[in-house]
N, C-alpha and C positions, 0 to 999 in steps of 0.2 A: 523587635523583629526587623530584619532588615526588610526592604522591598526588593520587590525582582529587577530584576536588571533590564528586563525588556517594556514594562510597564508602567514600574514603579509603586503599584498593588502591594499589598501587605504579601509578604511571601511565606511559601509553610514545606519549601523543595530546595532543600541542596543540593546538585550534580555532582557527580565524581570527580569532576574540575575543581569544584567550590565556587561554582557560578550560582547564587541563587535567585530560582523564580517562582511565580506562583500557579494552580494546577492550571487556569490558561496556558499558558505557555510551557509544559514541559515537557510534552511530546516536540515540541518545536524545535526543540533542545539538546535531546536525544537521541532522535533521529528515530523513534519508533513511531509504527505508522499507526495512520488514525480511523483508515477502514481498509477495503477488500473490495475486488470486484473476481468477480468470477465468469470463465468466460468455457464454453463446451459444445463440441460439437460430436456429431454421432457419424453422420454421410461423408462420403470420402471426398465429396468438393468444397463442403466446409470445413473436415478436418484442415484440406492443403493451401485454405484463405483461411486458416484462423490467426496467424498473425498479421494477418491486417487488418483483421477487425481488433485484433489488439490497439497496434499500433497506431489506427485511424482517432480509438478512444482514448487515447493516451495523449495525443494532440490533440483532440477536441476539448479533455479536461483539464490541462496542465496542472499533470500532477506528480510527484516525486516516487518514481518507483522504490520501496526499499528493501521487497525480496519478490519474489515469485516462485512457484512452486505448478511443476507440470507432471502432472499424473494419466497414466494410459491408463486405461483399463476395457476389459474384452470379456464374451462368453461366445457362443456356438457362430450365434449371427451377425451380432455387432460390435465392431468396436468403437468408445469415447477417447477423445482426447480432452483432459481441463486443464487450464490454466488458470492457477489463481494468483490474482496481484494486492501482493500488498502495498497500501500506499500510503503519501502524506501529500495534502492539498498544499499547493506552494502561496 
C-alpha cells in the first residue's frame, strides 16, 4: 500500500489525479467541504445586514467557502432569507 502524500499514513484513497492519500486528508484534496453553516433571517433589518453577518463570520473563522446556496422563502406575513455555506476549515 503506498502512503499518502500528505502524511505518509498507510493510504486506502486514490484521487482522480492518482495522487494518493489517506481518509484524513481527502477532503483536503478534493476540495469538498467538511461542514455548513447556516445563516437566516426573517425582519427586514436583518434580512439587509445578513451579509455581514456572513462575512464578519467568514473572517472570524478562516474558512474556505466551496459553495453556498441562498434560498427565499415567504407566506401571507413573512418573509426568510437563508444562506447556506458550505465550507472547508483552512
Amino acid at each position: 500500500m503506498e502512503p499518502c502524500k500528505v502524511c505518509g499514513a498507510d493510504a486506502r484513497y486514490i484521487l482522480n489525479n492518482g495522487e494518493v492519500v489517506c481518509a484524513a486528508h481527502v477532503n483536503d484534496q478534493t476540495g469538498q467541504p467538511t461542514a455548513c453553516k447556516v445563516f437566516s433571517a426573517t425582519r427586514a433589518y436583518d434580512r439587509e445586514h445578513l451579509g455581514d453577518r456572513v462575512t464578519e463570520w467568514v473572517r472570524a473563522n478562516n474558512v474556505e467557502i466551496v459553495d453556498t446556496f441562498v434560498t427565499q422563502s415567504s407566506d401571507n406575513a413573512f418573509h426568510c432569507v437563508t444562506m447556506t455555506l458550505f465550507y472547508r476549515e483552512r
